[in-house]
C-alpha positions as CSV (number, residue, x, y, z in Angstrom):
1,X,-57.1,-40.7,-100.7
2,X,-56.4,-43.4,-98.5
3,X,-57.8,-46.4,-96.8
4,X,-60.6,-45.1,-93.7
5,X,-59.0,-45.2,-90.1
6,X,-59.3,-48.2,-88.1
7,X,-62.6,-47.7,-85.5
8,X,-62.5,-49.7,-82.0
9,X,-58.8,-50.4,-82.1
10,X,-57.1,-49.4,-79.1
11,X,-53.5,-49.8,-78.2
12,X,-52.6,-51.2,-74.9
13,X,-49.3,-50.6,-73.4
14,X,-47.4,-50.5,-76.8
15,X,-47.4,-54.4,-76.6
16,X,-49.9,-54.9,-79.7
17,X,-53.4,-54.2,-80.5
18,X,-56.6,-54.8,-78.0
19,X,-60.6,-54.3,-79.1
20,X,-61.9,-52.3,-76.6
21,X,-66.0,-51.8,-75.7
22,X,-67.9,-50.2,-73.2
23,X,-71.1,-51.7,-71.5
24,X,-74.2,-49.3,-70.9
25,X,-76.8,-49.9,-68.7
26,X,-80.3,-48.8,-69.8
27,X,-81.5,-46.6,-67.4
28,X,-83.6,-48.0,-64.0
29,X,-81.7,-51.3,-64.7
30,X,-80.1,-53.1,-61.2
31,X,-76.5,-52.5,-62.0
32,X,-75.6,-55.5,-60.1
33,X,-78.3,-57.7,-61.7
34,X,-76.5,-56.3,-65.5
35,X,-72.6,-56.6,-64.2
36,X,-73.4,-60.5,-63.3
37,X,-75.3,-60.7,-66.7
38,X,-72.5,-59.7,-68.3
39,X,-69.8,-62.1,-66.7
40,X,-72.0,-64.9,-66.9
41,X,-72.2,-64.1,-71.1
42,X,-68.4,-63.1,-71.5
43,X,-67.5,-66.6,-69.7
44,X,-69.7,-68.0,-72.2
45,X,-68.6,-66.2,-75.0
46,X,-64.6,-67.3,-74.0
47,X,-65.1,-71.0,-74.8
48,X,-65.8,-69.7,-78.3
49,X,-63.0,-67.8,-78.7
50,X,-59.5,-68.6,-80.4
51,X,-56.8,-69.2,-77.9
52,X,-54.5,-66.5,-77.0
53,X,-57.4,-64.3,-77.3
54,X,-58.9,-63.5,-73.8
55,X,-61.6,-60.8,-72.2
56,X,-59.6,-57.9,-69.7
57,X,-62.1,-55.7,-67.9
58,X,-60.4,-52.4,-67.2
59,X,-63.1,-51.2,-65.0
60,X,-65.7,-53.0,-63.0
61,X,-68.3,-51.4,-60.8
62,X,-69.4,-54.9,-59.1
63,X,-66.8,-54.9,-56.4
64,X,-67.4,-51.3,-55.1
65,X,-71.5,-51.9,-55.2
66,X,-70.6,-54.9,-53.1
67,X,-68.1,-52.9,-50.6
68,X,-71.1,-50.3,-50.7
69,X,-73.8,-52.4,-49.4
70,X,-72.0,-54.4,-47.2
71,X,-70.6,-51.0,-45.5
72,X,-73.9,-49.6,-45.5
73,X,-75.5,-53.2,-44.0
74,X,-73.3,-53.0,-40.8
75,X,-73.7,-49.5,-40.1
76,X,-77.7,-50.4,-39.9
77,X,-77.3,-53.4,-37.9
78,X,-74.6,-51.6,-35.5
79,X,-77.0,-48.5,-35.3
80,X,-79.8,-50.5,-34.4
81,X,-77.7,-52.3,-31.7
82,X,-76.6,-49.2,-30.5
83,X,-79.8,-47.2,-30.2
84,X,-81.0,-49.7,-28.6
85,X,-78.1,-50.3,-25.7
86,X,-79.1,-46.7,-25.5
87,X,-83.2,-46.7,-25.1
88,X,-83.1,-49.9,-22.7
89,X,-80.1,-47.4,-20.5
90,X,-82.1,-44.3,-20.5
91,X,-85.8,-45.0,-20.5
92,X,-84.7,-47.8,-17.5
93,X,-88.4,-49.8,-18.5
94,X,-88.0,-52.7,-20.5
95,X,-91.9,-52.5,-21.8
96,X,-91.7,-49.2,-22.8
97,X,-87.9,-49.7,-24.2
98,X,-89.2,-53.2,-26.3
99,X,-91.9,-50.5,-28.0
100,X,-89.7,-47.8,-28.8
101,X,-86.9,-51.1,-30.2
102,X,-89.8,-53.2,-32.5
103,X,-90.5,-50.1,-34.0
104,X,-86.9,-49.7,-35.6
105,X,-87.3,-52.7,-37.7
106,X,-91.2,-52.4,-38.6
107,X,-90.7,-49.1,-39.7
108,X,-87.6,-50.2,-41.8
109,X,-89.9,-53.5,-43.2
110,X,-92.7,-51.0,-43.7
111,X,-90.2,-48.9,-46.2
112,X,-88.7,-51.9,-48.0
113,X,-92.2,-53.3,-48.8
114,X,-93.0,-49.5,-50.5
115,X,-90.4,-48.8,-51.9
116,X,-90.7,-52.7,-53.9
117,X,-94.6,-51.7,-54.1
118,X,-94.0,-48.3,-55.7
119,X,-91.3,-49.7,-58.3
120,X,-88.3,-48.1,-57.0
121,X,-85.0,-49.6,-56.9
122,X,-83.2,-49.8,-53.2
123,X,-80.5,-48.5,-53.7
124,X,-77.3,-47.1,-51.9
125,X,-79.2,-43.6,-51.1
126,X,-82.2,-45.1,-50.2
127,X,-80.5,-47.1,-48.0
128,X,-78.2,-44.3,-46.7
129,X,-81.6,-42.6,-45.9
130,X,-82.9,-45.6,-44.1
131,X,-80.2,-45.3,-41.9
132,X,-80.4,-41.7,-40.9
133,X,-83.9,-42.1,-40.9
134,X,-83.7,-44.5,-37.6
135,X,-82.6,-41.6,-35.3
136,X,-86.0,-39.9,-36.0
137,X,-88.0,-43.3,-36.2
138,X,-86.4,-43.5,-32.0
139,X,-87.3,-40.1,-31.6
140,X,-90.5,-39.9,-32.2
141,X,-91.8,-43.4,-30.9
142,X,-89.7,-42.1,-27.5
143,X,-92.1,-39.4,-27.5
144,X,-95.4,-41.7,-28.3
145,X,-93.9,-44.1,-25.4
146,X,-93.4,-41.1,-22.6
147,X,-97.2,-39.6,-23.9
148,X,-98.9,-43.2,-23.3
149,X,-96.9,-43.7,-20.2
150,X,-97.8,-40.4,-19.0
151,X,-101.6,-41.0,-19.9
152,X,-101.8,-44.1,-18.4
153,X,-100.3,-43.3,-14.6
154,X,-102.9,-40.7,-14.6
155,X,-105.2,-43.0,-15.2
156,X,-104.0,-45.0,-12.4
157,X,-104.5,-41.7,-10.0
């Protein structure tokens, strides 16, 4: 017989006692949208608190979504900068080149507004896909390009 043990105690370092918890995020939830949530309501929460007694997050996802996106948000602008140093080189007409370069970014618009329309979240795989996707948007509008090109100097014969 004794007294129960202690829950939600942890030990930190052997230099004294710490409460520890652990956030969850309900599932579908923006976890960048929940990690500022939460800051914003432990700041509020530490003006409350005695002194001495302080909030330290172990682990916080917020600075490797950030490094994420921004990552992923460069390689899309410097493939699109790219691709298109490379259609105005090889296709050497401007017209045709300018058709084949407003596609990239309707294309990309045209995704963003269904994926928002359809309830999905854009996330890092989404937006991963987005960019490998770009290499077959090119491709296939090169084709469309050389097919009405080809149509319509025949049509000038």
């Amino acid at each position: 017989m004794g007294g129960d043990q202690r829950l939600g105690i942890i030990d930190e370092n052997g230099d004294g006692e710490a409460v520890g918890g652990v956030i969850l995020m309900r599932y579908g939830a923006n976890a960048d949208e929940v990690i500022k949530g939460v800051k914003a309501k432990m700041t509020e929460i530490q003006k409350g608190l005695p002194p001495g007694v302080t909030f330290k997050t172990a682990y916080d996802r917020s600075t490797l979504i950030e490094a994420s996106i921004k990552s992923i948000e460069h390689t899309i602008i410097e493939e699109i900068v790219l691709v298109c140093a490379v259609i105005l080189i090889f296709l050497l007409h401007f017209r045709s080149a300018l058709v084949v370069m407003l596609s990239i970014p309707i294309a990309i618009l045209t995704a963003f507004i269904l994926i928002r329309l359809l309830g999905f979240s854009s996330n890092i795989m989404s937006l991963s896909g987005i960019a490998i996707a770009i290499g077959v948007i090119v491709d296939n509008a090169i084709v469309m390009v050389e097919n009405a090109y080809r149509h319509l100097t025949e049509a000038d014969h």
